[in-house]
VEXGULO-608081 format. One line per 8 residues: number of its first residue (from 1); their letters; for each residue x, y, z of C-alpha. Coordinates in pm, whole numbers, always signed. Example, Ala and Ser with C-alpha at 12.3 -4.5 7.8 and 13.67 -1.06 7.14 Angstrom:
2
1 = as = +1230,-450,+780  +1367,-106,+714;
REM end
This chain:
521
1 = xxxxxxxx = -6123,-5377,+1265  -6262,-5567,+980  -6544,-5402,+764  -6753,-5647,+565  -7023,-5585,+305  -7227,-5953,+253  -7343,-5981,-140  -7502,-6216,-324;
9 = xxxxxxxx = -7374,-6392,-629  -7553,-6619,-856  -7351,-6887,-1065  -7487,-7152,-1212  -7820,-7121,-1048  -7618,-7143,-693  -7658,-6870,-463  -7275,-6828,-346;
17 = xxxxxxxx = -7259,-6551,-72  -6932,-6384,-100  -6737,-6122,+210  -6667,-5834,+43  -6480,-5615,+246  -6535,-5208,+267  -6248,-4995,+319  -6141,-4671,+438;
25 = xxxxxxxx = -5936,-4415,+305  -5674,-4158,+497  -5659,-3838,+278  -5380,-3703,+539  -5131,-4031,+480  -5218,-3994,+85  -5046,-3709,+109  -4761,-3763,+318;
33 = xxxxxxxx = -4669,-4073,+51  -4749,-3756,-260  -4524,-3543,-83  -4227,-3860,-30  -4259,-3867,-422  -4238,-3561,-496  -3901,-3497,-313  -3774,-3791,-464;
41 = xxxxxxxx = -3858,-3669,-803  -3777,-3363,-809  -3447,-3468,-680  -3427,-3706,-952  -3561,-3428,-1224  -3279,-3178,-1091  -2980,-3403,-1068  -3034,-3690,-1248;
49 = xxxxxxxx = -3293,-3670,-1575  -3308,-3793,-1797  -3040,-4000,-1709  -3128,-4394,-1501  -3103,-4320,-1097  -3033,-4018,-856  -2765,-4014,-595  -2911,-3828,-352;
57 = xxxxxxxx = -2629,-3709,-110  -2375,-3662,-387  -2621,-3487,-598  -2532,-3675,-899  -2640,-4025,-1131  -2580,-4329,-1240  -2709,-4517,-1565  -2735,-4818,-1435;
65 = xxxxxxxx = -3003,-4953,-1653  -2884,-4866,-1995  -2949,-4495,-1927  -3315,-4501,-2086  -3472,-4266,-1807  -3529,-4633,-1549  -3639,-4371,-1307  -3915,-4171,-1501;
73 = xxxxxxxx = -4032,-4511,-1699  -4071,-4636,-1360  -4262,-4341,-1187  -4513,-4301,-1435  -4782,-4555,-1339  -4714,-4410,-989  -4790,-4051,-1115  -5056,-4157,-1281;
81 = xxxxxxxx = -5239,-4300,-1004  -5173,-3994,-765  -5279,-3753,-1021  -4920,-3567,-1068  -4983,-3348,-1383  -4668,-3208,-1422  -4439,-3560,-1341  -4684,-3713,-1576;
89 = xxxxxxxx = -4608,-3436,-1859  -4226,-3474,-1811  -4228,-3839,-1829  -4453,-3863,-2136  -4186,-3599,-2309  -3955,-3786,-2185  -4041,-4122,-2344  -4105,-3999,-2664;
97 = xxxxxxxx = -3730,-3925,-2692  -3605,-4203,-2567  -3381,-4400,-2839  -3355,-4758,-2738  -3085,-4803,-2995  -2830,-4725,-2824  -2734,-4721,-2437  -2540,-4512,-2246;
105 = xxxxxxxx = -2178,-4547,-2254  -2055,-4762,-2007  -2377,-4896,-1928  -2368,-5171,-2305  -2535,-5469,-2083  -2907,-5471,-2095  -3098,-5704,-1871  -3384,-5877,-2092;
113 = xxxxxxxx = -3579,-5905,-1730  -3540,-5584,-1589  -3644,-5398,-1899  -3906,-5614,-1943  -4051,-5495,-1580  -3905,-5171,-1598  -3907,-5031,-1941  -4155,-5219,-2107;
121 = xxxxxxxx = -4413,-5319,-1783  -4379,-4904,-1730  -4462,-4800,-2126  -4752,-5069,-2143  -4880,-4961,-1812  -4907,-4571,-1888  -5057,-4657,-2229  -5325,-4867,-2045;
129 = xxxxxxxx = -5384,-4578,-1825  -5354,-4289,-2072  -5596,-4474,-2349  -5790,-4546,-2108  -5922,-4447,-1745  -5646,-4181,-1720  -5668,-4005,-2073  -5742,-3702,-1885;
137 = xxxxxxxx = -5335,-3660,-1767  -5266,-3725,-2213  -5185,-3406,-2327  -5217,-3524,-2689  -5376,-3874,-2834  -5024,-3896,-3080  -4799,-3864,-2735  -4999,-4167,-2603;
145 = xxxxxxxx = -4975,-4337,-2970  -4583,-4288,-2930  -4600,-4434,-2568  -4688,-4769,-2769  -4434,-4690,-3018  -4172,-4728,-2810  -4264,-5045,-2621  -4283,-5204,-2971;
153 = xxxxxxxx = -3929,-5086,-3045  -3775,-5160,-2727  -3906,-5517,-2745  -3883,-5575,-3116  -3449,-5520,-3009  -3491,-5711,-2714  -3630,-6004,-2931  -3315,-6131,-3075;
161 = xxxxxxxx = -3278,-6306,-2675  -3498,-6561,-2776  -3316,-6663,-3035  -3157,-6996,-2919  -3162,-7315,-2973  -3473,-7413,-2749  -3580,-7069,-2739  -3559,-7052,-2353;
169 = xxxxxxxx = -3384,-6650,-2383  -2999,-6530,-2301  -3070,-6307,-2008  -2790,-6045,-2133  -2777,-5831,-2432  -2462,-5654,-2512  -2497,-5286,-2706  -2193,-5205,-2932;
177 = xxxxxxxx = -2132,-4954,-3246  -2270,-5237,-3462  -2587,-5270,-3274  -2673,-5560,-2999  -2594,-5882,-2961  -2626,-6145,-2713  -2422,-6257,-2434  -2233,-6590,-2349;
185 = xxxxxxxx = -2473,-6716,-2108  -2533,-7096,-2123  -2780,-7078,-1883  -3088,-6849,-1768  -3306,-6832,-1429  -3654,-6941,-1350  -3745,-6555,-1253  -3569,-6397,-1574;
193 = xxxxxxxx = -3748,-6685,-1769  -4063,-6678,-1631  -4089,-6318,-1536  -4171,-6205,-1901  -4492,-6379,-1984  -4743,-6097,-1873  -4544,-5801,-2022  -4470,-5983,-2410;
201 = xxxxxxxx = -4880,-6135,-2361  -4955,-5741,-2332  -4822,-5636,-2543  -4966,-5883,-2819  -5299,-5832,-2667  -5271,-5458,-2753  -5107,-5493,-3065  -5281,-5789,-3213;
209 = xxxxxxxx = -4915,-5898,-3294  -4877,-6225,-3143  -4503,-6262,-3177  -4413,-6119,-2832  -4649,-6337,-2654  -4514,-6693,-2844  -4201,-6641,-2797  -4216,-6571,-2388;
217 = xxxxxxxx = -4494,-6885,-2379  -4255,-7118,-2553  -4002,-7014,-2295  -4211,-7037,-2041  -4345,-7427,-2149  -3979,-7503,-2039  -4070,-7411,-1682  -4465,-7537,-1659;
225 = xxxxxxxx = -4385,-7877,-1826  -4051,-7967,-1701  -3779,-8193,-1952  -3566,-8346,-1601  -3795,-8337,-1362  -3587,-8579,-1163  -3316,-8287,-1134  -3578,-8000,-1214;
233 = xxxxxxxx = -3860,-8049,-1006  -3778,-8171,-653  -4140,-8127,-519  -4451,-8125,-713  -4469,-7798,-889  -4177,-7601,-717  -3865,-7650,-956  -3488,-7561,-967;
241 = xxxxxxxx = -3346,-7228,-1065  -3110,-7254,-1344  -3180,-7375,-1708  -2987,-7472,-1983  -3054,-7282,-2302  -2942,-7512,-2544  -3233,-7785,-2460  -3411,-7636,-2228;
249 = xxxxxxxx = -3384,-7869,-1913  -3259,-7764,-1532  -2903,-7773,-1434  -2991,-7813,-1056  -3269,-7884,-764  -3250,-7573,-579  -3502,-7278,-523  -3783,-7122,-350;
257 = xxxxxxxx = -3966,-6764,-311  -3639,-6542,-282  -3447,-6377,-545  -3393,-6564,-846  -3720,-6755,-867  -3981,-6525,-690  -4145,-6384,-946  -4203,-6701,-1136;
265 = xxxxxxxx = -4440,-6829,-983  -4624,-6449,-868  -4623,-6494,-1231  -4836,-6820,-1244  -5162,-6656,-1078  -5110,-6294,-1238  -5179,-6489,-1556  -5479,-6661,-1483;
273 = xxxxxxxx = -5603,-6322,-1326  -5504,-6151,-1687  -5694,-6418,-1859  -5851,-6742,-1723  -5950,-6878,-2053  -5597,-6922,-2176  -5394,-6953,-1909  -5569,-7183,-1672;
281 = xxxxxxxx = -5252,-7434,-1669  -5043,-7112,-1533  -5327,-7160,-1262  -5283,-7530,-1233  -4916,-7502,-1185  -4931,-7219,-934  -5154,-7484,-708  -4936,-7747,-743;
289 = xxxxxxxx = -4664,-7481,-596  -4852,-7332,-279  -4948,-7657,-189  -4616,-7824,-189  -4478,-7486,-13  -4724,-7563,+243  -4642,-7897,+279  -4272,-7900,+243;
297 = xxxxxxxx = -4103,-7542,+292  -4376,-7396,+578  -4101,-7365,+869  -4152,-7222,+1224  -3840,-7097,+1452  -3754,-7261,+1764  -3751,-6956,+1936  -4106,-6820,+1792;
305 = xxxxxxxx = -4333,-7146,+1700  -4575,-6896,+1619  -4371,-6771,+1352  -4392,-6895,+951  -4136,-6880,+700  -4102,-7082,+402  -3762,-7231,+334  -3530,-7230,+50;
313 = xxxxxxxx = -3415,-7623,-91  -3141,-7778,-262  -3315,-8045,-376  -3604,-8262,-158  -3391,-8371,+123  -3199,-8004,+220  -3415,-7748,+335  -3228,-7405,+413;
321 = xxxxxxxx = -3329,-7182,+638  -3310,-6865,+536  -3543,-6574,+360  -3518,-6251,+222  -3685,-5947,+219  -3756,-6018,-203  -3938,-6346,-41  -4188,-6134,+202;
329 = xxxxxxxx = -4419,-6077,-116  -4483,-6431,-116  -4803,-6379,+158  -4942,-6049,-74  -4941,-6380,-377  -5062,-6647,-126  -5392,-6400,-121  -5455,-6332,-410;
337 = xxxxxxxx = -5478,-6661,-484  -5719,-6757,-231  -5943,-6413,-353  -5900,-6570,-689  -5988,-6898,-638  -6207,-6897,-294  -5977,-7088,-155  -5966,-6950,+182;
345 = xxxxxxxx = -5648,-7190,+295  -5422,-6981,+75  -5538,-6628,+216  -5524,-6742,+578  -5162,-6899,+488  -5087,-6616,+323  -5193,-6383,+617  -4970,-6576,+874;
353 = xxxxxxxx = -4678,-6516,+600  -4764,-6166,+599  -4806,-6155,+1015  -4432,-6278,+989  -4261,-6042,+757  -4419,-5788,+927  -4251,-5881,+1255  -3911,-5883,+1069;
361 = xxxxxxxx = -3995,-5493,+1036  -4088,-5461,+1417  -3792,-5618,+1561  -3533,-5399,+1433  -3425,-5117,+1566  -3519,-4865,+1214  -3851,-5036,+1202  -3723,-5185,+852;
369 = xxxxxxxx = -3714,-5558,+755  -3371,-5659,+668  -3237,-5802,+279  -3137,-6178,+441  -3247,-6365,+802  -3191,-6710,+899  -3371,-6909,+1167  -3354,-7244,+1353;
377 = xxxxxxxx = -3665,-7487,+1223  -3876,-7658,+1571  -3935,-7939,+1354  -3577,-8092,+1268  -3344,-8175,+1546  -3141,-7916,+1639  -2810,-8094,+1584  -2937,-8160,+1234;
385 = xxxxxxxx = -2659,-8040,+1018  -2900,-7711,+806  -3072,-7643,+1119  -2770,-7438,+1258  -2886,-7229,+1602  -2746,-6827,+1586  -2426,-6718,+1636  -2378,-6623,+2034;
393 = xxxxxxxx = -2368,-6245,+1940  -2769,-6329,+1811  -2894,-6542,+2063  -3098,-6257,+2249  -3244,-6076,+1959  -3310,-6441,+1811  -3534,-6521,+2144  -3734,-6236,+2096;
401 = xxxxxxxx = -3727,-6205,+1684  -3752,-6560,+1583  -3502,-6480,+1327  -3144,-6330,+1316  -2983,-6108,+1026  -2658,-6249,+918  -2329,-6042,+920  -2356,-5843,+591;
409 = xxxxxxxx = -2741,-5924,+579  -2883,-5596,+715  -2951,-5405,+460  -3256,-5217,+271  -3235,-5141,-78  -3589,-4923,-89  -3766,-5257,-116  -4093,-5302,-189;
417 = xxxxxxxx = -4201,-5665,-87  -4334,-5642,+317  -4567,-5316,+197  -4707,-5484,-125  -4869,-5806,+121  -4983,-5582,+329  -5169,-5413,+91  -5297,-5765,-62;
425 = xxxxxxxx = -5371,-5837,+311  -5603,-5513,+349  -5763,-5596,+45  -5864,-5913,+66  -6025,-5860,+462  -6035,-5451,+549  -5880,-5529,+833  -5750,-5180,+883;
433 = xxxxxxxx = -5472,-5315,+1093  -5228,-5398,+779  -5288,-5006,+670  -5132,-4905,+1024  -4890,-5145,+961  -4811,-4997,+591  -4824,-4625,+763  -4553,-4737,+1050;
441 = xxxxxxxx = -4356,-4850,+758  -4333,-4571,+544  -4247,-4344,+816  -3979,-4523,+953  -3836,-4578,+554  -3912,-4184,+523  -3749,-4114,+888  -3373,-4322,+799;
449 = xxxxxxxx = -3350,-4364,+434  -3409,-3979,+392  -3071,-3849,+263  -3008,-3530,+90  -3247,-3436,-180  -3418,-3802,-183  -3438,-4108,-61  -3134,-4375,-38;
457 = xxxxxxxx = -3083,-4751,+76  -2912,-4793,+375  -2609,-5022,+544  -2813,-5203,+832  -3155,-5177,+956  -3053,-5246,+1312  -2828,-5008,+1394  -3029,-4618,+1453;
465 = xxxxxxxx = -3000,-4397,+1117  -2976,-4750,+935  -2542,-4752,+978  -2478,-4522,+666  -2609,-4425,+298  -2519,-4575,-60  -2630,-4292,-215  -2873,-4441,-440;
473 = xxxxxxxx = -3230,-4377,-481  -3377,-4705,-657  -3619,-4668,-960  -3837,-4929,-798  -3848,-4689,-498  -4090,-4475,-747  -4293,-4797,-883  -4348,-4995,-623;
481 = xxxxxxxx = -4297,-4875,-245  -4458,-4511,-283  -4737,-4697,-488  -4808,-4952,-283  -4787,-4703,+7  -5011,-4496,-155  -5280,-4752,-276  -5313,-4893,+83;
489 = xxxxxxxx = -5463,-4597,+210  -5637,-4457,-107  -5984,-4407,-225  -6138,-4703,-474  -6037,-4642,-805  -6096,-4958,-1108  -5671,-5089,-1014  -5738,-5152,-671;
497 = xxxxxxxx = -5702,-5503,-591  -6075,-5650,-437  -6209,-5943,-324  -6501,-5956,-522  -6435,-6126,-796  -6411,-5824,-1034  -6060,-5709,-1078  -5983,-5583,-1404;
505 = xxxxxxxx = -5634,-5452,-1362  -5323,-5695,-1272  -5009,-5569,-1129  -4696,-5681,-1279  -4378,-5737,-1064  -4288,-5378,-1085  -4633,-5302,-931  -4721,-5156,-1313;
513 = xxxxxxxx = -5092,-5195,-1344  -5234,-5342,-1667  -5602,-5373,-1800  -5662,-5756,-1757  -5775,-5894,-2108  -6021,-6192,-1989  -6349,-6198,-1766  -6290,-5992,-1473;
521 = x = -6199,-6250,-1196;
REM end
């Protein structure tokens, strides 16, 4: 059912009449998600804090991101939202201790983008909240002070990345007794590039310091305005993946929405939702995208026409067909697009993107959507030489799927991406059909990947019990699935995502909410 408030706006003199969609709360699935995170933290706080991640079933931890706390940083904004005063008091103790000096031995290689969503998107996101609609969880103003502290130390280290020759960053810093340096890399990814903008913009917004912001931007000029765009941009505004660090231009032609360039261009809207006055090219270039997506990569299986996927590339002439879980927030961006720019094209495109990755969670056996599929395209011959049909041992589930997971493809990592469109999806029309969809979800993550005192990733979504643990409960499992679980079926609080034109919050890619900076949009 879809419930629809009709208002009135006046721009310009024009009356525009604009859907604004009501929506409905569930106080009893609220706290189902509350109790999921709870479990998993106190799990976490038991076993694993202050250290990165919990193993659940062996009851230990690994620092696997630099052994800062990933976890906590990552839970806060979570906590936050749900009200958790005593996870909220932890993590805020927590952070003030943290030294990013140093790492954890064994764990010297620090990822410049995932401490940017992590670390940084987490410290900038509980400041917003604790300085602002939230101060009532801030046990002290100087706790909060020190929350902003740290973010400027963590990225004042994390600077010396950009320090190249064109300025696009080295992805990898390396910790040792005399202090960090950066890795060998000659080259750096779209996502890792562009994947920074919103966080370093932030933080100068905050600060008034406008070195974190220039330095991202002129990084990011390297992907908006390509150098090669005979090698770099194969279709009007969809680009390659890899780029050169010395000068700045592409090394190949391939890409799309899965890992590796995703968040580039979720990146290209978020900004112009943060602020439209400076960052209407991000706009303009995130247009330019969709619409060549739509007209180049929009694919439909053989076996389900009804079906849409967007294809990877390698170039403008080879399309590949194959997607990933990591590419199933592409309908949640598709939307809020269209909200943003009343372009109803992009929502309805965006909803039949969602409609699919939500049948890659129906068709398996756990009720989860698997890490890779492939499919057969209706539109190129099927003897064409990327348009391969499934192996014999898919051919039935392919009939009924429209899509088949690959031998070593079936696994779920406590992803995020299907949940997170279909929140964008309830937002934008109160159809409460996509929270249903979000609730069968959950349980059926809470039902398989439940695994000793938390949560783990499992082997294969389509075998029952998901085939076997890895014993490791994902930090993003706290920031992102639990809070977009919990946000679908929540109350309206300021952060929620609406359609009518006056959202004043912006999600990074970690699902950390920040105060938007421009004209609410």
């Amino acid at each position: 059912m879809v419930n629809s408030i009709w208002l009135s706006a006046i721009l310009g003199g024009a009356c525009l009449v604009v859907a604004q969609p009501s929506y409905v709360s569930h106080p009893d699935r609220q706290d189902a998600v509350k109790e999921a995170f709870q479990r998993s933290w106190d799990g976490y706080y038991q076993y694993a804090f202050p250290n990165d991640t919990l193993r659940p079933i062996s009851k230990t931890y690994s620092n696997d991101r630099n052994g800062w706390g990933a976890s906590a940083v990552d839970a806060i904004s979570t906590a936050l939202i749900m009200g958790k005063q005593d996870v909220i008091t932890q993590i805020v103790g927590h952070i003030q201790e943290i030294d990013f000096g140093a790492t954890a031995p064994g764990s010297e290689s620090v990822s410049l983008f995932e401490t940017t969503i992590r670390y940084l998107g987490g410290l900038l996101s509980a400041y917003d909240f604790l300085s602002g609609p939230l101060s009532e969880y801030a046990t002290d103003q100087a706790s909060v002070d020190k929350i902003l502290q740290q973010a400027i130390s963590l990225a004042d280290i994390l600077s010396i990345a950009f320090d190249t020759p064109s300025g696009v960053p080295i992805n990898t810093l390396i910790y040792s007794s005399n202090g960090y340096h950066v890795g060998g890399d000659t080259t750096n990814g779209i996502a890792t590039i562009g994947t920074l903008v919103l966080e370093w913009t932030h933080l100068s917004d905050i600060t008034g310091d406008d070195r974190y912001a220039k330095v991202t931007q002129v990084a990011e000029d390297y992907l908006l305005n390509v150098r090669n765009p005979e090698v770099g941009e194969p279709f009007p505004g969809l680009i390659g993946t890899d780029v050169n660090i010395t000068d700045g231009t592409f090394t190949d032609s391939g890409g799309g929405w899965n890992g590796g360039t995703d968040s580039f261009y979720e990146y290209l809207i978020k900004m112009y939702v943060y602020d439209q006055d400076r960052f209407g090219e991000y706009k303009d270039r995130w247009i330019a995208a969709v619409d060549s997506s739509i007209k180049y990569l929009a694919s439909h299986p053989t076996s389900r026409p009804d079906v849409t996927f967007l294809a990877a590339y390698d170039g403008p002439n080879d399309l590949a067909f194959v997607s990933t879980h990591l590419a199933c927030f592409d309908g949640g961006n598709f939307i809020l697009g269209g909200l943003t720019l009343d372009n109803d094209q992009y929502t309805q495109f965006g909803l039949e993107l969602v409609e699919s990755c939500h049948d890659t969670y129906t068709a398996t056996v756990t009720g989860i959507g698997p890490e890779v599929f492939y499919w057969q395209d209706s539109a190129l011959p099927a003897n064409a030489s990327n348009n391969n049909p499934p192996p014999s041992d898919a051919t039935d589930f392919y009939a009924a799927a429209g899509f088949w997971i690959p031998s070593g493809g079936g696994s779920y990592v406590l992803r995020p991406e299907v949940i997170e469109s279909f929140y964008y999806a309830y937002r934008a029309t109160g159809d409460t059909k996509y929270q249903d969809w979000a609730w069968e979800a959950f349980l059926n993550i809470n039902e398989t990947c439940s695994a000793g005192v938390g949560f783990s990733s499992i082997d294969n979504v389509n075998v029952a019990g998901g085939g076997g643990f890895d014993d490791f409960q994902e930090s993003f499992w706290f920031a992102e699935v639990l809070k977009y679980s919990y946000l679908i079926q929540a109350d309206e609080a300021p952060w929620q995502v609406n359609a009518a034109h006056d959202n004043t919050w912006v999600f990074n890619t970690e699902a950390h909410p920040f105060l938007a900076k421009g004209t609410p949009i």
